[in-house]
C-alpha positions in Angstrom: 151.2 91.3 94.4 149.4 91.6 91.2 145.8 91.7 91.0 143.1 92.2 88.5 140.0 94.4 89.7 136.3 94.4 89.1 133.6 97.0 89.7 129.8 96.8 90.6 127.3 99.7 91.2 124.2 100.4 92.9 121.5 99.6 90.6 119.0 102.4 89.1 115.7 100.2 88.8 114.2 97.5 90.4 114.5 94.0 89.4 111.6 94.4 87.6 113.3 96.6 85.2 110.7 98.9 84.9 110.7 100.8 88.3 113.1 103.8 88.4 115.4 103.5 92.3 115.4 107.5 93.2 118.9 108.1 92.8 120.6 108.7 96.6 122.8 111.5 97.2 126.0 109.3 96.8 125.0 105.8 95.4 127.5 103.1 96.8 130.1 100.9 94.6 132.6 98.0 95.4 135.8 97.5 93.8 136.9 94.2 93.9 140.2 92.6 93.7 141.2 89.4 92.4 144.9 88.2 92.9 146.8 84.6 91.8 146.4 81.7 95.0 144.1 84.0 96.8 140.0 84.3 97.1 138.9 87.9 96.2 139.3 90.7 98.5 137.3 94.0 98.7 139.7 97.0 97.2 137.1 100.3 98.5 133.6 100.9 98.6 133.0 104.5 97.7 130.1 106.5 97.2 129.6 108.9 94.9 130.9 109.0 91.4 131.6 105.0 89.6 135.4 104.5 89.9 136.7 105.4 86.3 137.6 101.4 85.6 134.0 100.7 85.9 133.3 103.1 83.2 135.4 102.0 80.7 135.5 98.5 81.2 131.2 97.6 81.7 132.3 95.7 84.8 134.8 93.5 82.6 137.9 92.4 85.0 141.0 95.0 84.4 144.5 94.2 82.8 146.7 92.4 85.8 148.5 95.3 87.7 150.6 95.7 90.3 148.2 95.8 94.0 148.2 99.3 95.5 147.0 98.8 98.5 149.2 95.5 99.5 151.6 95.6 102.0 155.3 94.6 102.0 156.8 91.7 103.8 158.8 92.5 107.3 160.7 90.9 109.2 159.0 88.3 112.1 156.1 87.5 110.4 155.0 85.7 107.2 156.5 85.7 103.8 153.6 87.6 102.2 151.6 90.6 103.8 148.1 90.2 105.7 145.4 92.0 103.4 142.4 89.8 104.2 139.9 88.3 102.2 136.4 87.7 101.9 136.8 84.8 103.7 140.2 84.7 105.1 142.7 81.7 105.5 145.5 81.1 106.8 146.4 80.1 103.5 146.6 83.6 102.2 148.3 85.2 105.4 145.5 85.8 107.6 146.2 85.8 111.4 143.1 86.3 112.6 140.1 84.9 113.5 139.1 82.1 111.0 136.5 82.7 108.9 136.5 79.6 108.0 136.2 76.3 110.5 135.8 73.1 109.2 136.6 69.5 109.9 136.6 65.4 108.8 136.3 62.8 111.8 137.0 65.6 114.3 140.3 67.2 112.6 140.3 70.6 111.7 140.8 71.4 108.2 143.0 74.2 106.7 141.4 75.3 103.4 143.8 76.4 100.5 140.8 77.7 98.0 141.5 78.4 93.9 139.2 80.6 92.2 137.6 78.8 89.5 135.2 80.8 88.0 133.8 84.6 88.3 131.0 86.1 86.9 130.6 89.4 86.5 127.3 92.0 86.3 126.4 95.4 86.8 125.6 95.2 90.3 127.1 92.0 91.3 129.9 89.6 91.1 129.5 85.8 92.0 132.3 83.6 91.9 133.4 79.8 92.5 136.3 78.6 94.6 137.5 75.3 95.2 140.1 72.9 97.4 140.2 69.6 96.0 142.4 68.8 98.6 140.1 69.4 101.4 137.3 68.3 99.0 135.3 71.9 99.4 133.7 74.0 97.2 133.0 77.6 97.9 130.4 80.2 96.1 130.1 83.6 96.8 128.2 86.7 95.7 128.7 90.2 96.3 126.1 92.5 95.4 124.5 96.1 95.9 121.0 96.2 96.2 119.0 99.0 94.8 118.7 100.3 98.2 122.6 100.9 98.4 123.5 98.1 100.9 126.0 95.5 100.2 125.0 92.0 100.1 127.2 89.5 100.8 125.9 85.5 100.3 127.7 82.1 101.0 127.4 78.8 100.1 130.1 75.9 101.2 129.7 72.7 99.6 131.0 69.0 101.0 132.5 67.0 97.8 134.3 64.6 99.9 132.7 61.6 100.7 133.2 61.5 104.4 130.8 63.9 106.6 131.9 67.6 106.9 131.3 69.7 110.2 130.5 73.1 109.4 131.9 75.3 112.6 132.2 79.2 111.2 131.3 80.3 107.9 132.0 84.4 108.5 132.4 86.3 105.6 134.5 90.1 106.5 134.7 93.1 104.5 137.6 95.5 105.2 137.2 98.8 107.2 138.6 101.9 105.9 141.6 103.4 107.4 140.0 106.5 109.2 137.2 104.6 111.5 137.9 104.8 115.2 135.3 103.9 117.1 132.5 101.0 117.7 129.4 101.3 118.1 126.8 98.6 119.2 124.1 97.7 121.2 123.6 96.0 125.2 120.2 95.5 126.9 118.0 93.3 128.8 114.3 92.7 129.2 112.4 96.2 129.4 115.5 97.8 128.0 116.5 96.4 125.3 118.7 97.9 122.4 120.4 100.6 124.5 123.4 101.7 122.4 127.2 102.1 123.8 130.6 103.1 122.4 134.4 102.2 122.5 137.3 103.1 120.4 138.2 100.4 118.2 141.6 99.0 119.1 143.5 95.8 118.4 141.8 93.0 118.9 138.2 91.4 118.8 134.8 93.4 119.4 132.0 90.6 119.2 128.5 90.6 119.5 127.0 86.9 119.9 124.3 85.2 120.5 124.1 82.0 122.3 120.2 82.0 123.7 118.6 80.5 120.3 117.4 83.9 119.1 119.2 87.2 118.5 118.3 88.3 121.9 117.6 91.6 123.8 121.5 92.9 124.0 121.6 92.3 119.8 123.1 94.9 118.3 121.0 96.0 115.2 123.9 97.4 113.3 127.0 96.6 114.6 128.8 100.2 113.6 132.8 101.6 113.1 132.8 105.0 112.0 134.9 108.0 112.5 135.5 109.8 115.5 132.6 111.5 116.7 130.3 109.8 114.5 126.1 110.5 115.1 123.1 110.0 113.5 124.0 113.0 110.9 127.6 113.2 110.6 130.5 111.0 110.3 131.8 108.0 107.9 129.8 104.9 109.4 130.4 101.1 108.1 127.6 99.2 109.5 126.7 95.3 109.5 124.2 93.1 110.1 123.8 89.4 110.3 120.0 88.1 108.5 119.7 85.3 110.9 117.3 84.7 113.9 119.2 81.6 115.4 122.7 81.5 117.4 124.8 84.5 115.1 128.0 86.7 116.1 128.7 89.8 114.3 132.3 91.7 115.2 135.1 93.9 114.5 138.4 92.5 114.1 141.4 95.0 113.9 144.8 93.3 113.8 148.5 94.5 114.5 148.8 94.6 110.7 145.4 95.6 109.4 142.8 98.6 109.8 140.0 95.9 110.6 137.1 93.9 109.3 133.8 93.9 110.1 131.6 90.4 109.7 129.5 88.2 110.7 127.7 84.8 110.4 126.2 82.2 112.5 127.3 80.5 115.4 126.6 76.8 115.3 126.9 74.2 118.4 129.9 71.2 118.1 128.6 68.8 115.4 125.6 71.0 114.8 125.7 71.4 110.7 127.2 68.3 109.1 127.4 68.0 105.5 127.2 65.0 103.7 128.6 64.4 100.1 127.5 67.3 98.0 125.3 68.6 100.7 125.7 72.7 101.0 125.7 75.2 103.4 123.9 78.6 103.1 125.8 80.7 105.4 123.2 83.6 106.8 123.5 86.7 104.0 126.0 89.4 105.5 124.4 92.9 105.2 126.8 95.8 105.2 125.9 99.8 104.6 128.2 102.5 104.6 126.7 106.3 104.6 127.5 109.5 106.2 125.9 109.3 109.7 123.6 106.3 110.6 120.4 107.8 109.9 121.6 107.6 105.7 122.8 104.0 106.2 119.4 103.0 108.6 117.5 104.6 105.6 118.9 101.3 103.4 118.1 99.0 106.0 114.6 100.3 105.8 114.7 100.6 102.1 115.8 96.4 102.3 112.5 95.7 104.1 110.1 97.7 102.6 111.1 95.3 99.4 109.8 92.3 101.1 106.9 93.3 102.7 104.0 95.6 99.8 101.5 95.0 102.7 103.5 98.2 104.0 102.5 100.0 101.5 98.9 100.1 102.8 98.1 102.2 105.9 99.0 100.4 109.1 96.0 99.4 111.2 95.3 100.9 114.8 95.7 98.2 116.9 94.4 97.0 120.5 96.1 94.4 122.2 94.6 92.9 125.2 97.2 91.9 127.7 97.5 94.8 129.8 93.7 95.2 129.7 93.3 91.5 131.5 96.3 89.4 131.2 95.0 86.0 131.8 91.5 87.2 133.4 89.4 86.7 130.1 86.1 86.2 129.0 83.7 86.5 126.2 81.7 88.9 127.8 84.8 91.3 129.0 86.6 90.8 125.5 83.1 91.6 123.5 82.9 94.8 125.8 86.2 95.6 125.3 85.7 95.0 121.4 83.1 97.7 121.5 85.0 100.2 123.1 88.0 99.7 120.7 86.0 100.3 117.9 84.7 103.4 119.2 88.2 105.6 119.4 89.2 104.2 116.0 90.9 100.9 116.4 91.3 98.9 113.3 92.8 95.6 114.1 91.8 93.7 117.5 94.2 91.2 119.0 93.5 88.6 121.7 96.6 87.8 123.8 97.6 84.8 125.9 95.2 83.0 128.0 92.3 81.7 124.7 93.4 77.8 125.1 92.5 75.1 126.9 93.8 75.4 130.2 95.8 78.4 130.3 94.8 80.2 133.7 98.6 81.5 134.0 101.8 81.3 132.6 103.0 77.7 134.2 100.6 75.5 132.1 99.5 74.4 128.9 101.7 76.1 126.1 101.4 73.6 123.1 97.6 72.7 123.7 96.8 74.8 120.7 92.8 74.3 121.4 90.4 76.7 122.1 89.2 77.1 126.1 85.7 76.0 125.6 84.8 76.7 129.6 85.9 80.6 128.4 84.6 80.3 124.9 81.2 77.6 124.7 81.1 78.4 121.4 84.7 78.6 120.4 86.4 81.8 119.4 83.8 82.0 116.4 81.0 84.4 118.4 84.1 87.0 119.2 85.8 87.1 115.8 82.4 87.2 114.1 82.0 89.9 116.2 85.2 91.9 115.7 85.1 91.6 112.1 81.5 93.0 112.3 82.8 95.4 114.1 85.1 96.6 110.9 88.2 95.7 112.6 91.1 92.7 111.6 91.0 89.7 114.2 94.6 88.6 115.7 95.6 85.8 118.0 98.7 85.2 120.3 100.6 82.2 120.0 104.0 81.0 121.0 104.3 77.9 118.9 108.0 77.2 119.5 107.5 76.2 123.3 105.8 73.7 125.5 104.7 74.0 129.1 105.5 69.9 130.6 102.1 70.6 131.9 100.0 70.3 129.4 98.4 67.4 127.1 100.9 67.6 124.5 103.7 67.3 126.7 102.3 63.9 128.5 101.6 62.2 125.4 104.6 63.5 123.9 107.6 63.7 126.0 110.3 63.3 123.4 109.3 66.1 121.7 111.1 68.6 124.2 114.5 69.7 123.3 117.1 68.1 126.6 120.7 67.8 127.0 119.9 63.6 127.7 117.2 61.7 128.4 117.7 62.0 132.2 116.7 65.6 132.5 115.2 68.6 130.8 117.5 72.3 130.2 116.9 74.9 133.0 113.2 76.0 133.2 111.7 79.4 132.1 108.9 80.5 133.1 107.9 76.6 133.6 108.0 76.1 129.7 110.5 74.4 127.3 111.1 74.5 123.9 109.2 72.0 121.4 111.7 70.0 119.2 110.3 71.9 115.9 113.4 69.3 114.1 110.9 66.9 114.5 108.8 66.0 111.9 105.8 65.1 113.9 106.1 67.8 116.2 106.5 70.4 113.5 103.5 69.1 111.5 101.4 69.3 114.3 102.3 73.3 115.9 101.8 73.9 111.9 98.3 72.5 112.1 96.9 73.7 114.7 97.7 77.0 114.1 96.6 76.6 109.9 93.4 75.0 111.6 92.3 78.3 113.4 93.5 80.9 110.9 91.4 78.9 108.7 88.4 78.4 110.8 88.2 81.8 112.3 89.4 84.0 109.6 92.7 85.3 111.4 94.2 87.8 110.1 97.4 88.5 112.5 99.2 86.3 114.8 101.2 87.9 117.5 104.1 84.8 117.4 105.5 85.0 120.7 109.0 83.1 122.3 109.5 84.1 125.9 112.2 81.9 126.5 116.2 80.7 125.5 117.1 77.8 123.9 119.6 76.5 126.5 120.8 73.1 126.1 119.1 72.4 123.1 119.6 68.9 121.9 117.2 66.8 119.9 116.1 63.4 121.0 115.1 63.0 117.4 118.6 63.7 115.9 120.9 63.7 119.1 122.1 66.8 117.9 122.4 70.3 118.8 119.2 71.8 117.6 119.5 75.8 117.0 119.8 76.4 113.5 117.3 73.3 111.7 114.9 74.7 114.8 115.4 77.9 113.3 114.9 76.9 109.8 111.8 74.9 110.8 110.0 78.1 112.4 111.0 80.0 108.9 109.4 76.9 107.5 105.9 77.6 109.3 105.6 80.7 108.9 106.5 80.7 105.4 103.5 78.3 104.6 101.2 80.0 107.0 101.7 83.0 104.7 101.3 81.0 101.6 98.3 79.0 102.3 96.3 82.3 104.0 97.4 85.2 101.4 96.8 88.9 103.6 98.3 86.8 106.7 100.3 89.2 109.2 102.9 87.9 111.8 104.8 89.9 114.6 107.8 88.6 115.7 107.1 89.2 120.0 109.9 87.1 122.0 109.5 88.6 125.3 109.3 92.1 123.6 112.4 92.3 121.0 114.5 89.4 121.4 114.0 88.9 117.8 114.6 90.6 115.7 117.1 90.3 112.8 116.7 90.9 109.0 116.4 87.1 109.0 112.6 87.1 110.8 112.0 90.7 109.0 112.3 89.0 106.0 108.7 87.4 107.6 107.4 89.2 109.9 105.6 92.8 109.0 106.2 93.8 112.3 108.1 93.5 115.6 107.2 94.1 119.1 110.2 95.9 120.4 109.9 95.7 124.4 107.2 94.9 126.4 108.3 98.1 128.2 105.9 100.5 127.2 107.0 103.4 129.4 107.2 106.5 127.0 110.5 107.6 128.2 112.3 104.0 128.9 110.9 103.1 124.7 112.5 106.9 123.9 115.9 104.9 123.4 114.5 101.4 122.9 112.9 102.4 119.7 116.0 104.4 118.4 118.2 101.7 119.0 115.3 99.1 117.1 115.2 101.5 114.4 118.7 101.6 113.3 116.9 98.4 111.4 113.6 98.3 111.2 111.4 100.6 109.6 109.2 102.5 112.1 106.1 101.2 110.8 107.0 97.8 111.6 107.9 98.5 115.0 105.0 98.2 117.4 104.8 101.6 119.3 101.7 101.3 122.2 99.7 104.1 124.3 99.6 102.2 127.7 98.2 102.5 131.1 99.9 105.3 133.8 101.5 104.7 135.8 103.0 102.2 133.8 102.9 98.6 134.3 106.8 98.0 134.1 108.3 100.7 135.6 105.0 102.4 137.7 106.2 106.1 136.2 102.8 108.0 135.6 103.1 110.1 132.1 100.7 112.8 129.9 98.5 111.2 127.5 100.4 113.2 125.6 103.8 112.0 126.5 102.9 108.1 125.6 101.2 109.4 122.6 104.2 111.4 121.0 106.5 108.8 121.8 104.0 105.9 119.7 103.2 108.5 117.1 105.9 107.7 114.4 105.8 103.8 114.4 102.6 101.0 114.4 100.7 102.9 116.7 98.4 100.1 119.4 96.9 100.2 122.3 97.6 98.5 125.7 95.6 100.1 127.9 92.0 98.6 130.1 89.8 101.6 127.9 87.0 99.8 129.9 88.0 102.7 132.9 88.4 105.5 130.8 85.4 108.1 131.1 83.9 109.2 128.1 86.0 112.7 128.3 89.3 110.8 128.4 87.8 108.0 125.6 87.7 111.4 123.7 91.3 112.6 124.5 92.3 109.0 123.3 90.5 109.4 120.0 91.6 112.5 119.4 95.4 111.2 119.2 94.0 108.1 117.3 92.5 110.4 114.5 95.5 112.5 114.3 97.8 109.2 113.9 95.7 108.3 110.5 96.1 111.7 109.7 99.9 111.4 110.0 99.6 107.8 108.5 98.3 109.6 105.5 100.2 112.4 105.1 103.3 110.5 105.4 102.6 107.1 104.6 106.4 105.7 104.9 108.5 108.3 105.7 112.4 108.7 106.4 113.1 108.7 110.0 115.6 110.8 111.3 116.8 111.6 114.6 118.9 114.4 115.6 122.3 114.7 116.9 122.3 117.0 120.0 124.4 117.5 122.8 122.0 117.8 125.6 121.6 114.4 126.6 118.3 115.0 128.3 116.5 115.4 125.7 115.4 113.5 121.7 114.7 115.4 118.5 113.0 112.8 116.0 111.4 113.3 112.7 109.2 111.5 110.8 109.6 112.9 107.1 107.8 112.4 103.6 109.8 110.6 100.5 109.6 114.6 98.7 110.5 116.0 101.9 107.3 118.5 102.0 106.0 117.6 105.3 107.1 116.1 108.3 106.5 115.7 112.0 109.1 116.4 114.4 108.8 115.1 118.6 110.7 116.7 121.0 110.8 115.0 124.2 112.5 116.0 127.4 113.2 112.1 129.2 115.2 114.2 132.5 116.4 117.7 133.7 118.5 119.7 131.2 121.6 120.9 131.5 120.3 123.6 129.8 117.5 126.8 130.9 115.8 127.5 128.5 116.6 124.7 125.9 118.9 125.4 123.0 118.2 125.7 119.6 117.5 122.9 118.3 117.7 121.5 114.6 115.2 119.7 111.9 117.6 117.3 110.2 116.6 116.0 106.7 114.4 118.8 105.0 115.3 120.7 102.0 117.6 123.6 102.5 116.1 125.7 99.6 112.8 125.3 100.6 110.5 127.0 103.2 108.4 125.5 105.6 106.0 126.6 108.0 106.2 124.9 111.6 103.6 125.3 114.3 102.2 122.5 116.8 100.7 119.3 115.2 97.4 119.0 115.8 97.0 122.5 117.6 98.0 124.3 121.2 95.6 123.4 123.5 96.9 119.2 123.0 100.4 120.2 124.6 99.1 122.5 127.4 99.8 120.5 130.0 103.4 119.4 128.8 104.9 123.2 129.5 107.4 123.7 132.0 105.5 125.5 135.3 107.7 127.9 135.7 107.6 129.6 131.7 106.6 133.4 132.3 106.1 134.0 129.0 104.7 132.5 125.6 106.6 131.0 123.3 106.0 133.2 120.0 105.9 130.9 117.2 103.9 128.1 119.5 100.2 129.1 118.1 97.9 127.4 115.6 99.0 129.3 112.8 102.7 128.8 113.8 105.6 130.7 111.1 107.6 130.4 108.5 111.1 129.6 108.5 113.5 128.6 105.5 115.0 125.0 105.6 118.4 125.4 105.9 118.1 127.4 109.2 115.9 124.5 110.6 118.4 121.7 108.9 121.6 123.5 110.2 121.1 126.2 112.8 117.6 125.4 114.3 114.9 126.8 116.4 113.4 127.6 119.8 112.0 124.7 121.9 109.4 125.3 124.2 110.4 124.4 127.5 108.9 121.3 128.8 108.6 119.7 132.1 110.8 116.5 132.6 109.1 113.1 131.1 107.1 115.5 128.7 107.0 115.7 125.2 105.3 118.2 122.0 104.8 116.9 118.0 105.7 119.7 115.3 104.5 119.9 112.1 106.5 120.8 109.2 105.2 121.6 105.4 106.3 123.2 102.5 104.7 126.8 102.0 
């Protein structure tokens, strides 16, 4: 097989072409491959030095050579060798999955695609396929953001002129020959993100999503990587699929391949249908490879910073009031509980579920997007008045994409529920259904009424909840399945809810983290990540959410104890370590707190800005140990001269007294000091009852110790009780 190859690099500046990238420790290139009858395959992706044909040749394609890497024929197979693709065909060899699926009047088609045209830059490479046969026309792009990862878009286009169903659109990118193991998530409700390993064998490892949303078992990078792999160590290939609808991400390894890794959406029978020179935007393949998953979560983080400058500025102190009151509101007890807020520090006050007509409890009223006038005579007006006297941002909950059938909107419009058929509605959920956003009228009016309050009460965040699966989700408007224009149409809303109200923030909610994807990041400036706020159940939820998102976009809460999920009682101490690195909130009735534990509360409030200060968007880190019982974390500053480190204990150890443990991600030549954040006496009551002795470094003034032994050999934990956990500052002397 002869080939002709092309190389891209990861860019140095921004797109602006002023701002200098910081250059990574090995920046990431793709060597493409480009061979006669065949779409283009990825040759390596290397990091470190450019290959030498991308130095000589300023990304020109090379002189036709023969293939290196392809395989000869043998017997029992097909006459040429499987080396797949981008997109794969049978056409080329490829006995696999399709990555491809496409079909006229109900026939499958088998595509046969001729490169047309290629277009080569720096840091990307788009080309043009076509089939005039099958009457398609392909376009892809490969390109390295500035952040390292590798973007991967797709676009199919219908030049026939009768209709063309769109089943699979999955774009793959080869696995290098040493990975041996996968890597995902699994989860539910109020443990969601919860990772779990395999070695990667023959076959297929998918995750997917049929439930209208990415859901709480979504993996956040699906990972292969080498034996052994962790957070610091190990050759890691990770993907993600940008997409908040019905999506499947997987590792395929053949009998005759090392294995892809890919991903795309998963649309219902007849669900995307293409009309003459109609075009498909598959969802944009995201794919980082790094040495551990902490370097290639540092990309993912880098991605999303891009679209979101409001990050930039420090994230505001939140209070949330559902697990102050639930339903059980009022002007008078939200007012109070306004005032209180204010007083340890909070910044931006939200109002949760229960502010519309009619909404007593969670069996009524969902789509009746009007204020409660018996709770609120005057409308919301006196209370956000109010909080924004107060100094503090005003927030609403809303969960536009569903309808309770008991409620107004529901009776006057019954057609505007997604069913299977006219006879009978899907499955309920917590007596709600889904609104048909696909229609028009239905659309325009959830768009409305929420543009209507923004507008008239100065909102300045929405908590967007969606507490409940699409399941049978057919549109009496179309008659089709409904997942991915229903998904386009709440990227619609948002979209010009952020235009028309400039400063507007949105979290993405659903139940507590059943969505969240790159797609509604993209969005959203932050995600609720379970509605499981128990410090030690969230010490795993929030590693598995940040494998993706940034950790100030995840929502990180100081609750109640005992807790209201799981009724464990914690320190003050414990919940606040374990919030202390992402958006910090609080859902917690303050109303009961005495003016001594107000204080305590305050206290760990103050110290949070402090840390938002210091370390404004730092690289999170977490530590590879092999005591399972307990988590080493780090929050640490962009010149790596401070940082904060938690170390919680979540059970017994194995271990008596701890181990050393280590402080990835600081400089090895330089010298820090490390003592407790935020002084002793905060972390009294976290110490194991039965130490006999002190702990000689744990004082206010702390010591010094030079980086590499905390990067690579570590240091003396104090030993804590079970369920407990201590914050420790690092800085530069």
């Amino acid at each position: 097989m002869q080939m002709t190859t092309i190389a891209i690099s990861q860019p140095t500046q921004a797109h602006d072409g002023n701002t200098t990238i910081p250059p990574t420790n090995k920046p990431t290139h793709v060597t493409l491959g480009f061979s006669e009858g065949r779409l283009p395959r990825i040759v390596a992706i290397t990091r470190g030095t450019a290959p030498a044909a991308a130095a000589s040749t300023a990304n020109e394609p090379t002189a036709t050579k023969p293939d290196p890497q392809f395989p000869q024929t043998l017997d029992a197979g097909l006459q040429t060798g499987e080396m797949p693709t981008l997109l794969p065909t049978q056409a080329e060899g490829w006995t696999g999955t399709p990555a491809i699926q496409v079909a006229r009047n109900g026939v499958e088609i088998f595509p046969k695609f001729t490169v047309t045209h290629v277009e080569p830059a720096e840091n990307s490479v788009t080309f043009s396929a076509t089939d005039n046969t099958a009457k398609l026309a392909l376009t892809m792009t490969v390109a390295i953001g500035p952040e390292g990862l590798i973007r991967v878009d797709t676009d199919l286009t219908n030049t026939g002129e009768s209709p063309l169903t769109v089943q699979r659109l999955a774009p793959v990118v080869p696995l290098p020959p040493q990975v041996s193991e996968v890597e995902s998530c699994t989860g539910h409700h109020l443990r969601e993100r919860a990772l779990q390993r395999q070695a990667l064998t023959e076959g297929v490892f998918a995750k997917e999503s049929r439930m209208g949303r990415p859901n709480f078992n979504a993996t956040t990078l699906l990972t292969a990587g080498e034996r052994g792999f962790g957070f610091e160590h190990g050759l890691v290939v990770c993907a993600h699929v940008a997409f908040s609808g019905n999506s499947t991400t997987f590792i395929e390894r053949t009998p005759y391949t090392h294995g892809v890794i890919g991903g795309g959406e998963l649309p219902y029978m007849g669900e995307i249908e293409l009309t003459q020179g109609a075009t498909y935007h598959a969802p944009r393949l995201l794919v980082g490879i790094g040495e551990g998953l902490n370097e290639v979560s540092a990309k993912f983080h880098t991605y999303l910073r891009a679209l979101h400058p409001e990050l930039a500025k420090p994230r505001p102190v939140m209070l949330n009031t559902w697990e102050a009151m639930y339903f059980a509101q009022s002007e008078g007890k939200v007012i109070a509980l306004a005032d209180r807020a204010a007083e340890v520090g909070v910044e931006r006050f939200v109002i949760d579920d229960g502010w519309f007509k009619g909404r007593r409890d969670d069996t009524k009223a969902l789509g009746d997007w009007q204020v409660d006038s018996t709770l609120w005579p005057e409308g919301l007006g006196t209370v956000a008045h109010h909080v924004h006297d107060l100094g503090m941002e005003f927030g609403l909950w809303f969960e536009p994409e569903m309808i309770s059938p008991d409620s107004d909107v529901a009776r006057a419009h019954p057609d505007w529920m997604l069913a299977p058929n006219g006879e009978r509605l899907p499955m309920a959920s917590r007596a709600q259904q889904v609104i048909d956003l696909t229609n028009p009228a239905a659309a325009a009016y959830v768009e409305h009424a929420i543009d209507t309050l923004v507008s008239e009460y100065h909102i300045d965040y929405i908590k967007w909840d969606h507490n409940r699966f699409l399941t049978e989700p057919l549109s009496p408007a179309s008659g089709r399945p409904a997942v991915h224009k229903q998904t386009e149409a709440f990227y619609a809303i948002v979209d010009h809810l952020r235009e028309r109200h400039p400063g507007l923030e949105i979290e993405s909610c659903s139940s507590g983290g059943g969505r969240i994807d790159a797609g509604v990041l993209a969005r959203c400036s932050r995600v609720w990540a379970s509605d499981c706020t128990d410090p030690v159940e969230r010490a795993d939820i929030q590693r598995g959410t940040s494998l993706l998102v940034p950790p100030e976009m995840i929502g990180e809460h100081i609750s109640e104890s005992p807790n209201h999920a799981t009724r464990r009682a914690t320190s003050l101490t414990m919940r606040a370590s374990m919030a202390f690195f992402g958006h910090l909130g609080i859902e917690w009735n303050i109303m009961k707190l005495s003016d001594a534990d107000l204080q305590q509360l305050k206290s760990w409030v103050d110290l949070y800005k402090q840390r938002r200060q210091d370390i404004p968007q730092g690289t999170l880190v977490h530590a590879d140990v092999p005591d399972p019982a307990i988590r080493v974390d780090g929050l640490i500053s962009q010149d790596r001269s401070r940082a904060v480190y938690r170390f919680a204990a979540v059970s017994s150890s194995q271990d008596y007294p701890y181990g050393l443990v280590r402080l990835p991600g600081l400089d090895d030549a330089a010298r820090y000091r490390i003592r407790p954040l935020g002084g002793i006496t905060r972390y009294e009551q976290e110490f194991s009852p039965n130490c006999r002795t002190a702990l000689s470094w744990w004082t206010d003034e702390g010591t010094t110790v030079d980086g590499a032994t905390l990067t690579q050999w570590g240091i003396r934990p104090p030993q804590l009780a079970p369920e407990h956990a201590v914050l420790i500052e690092v800085t530069r002397e």
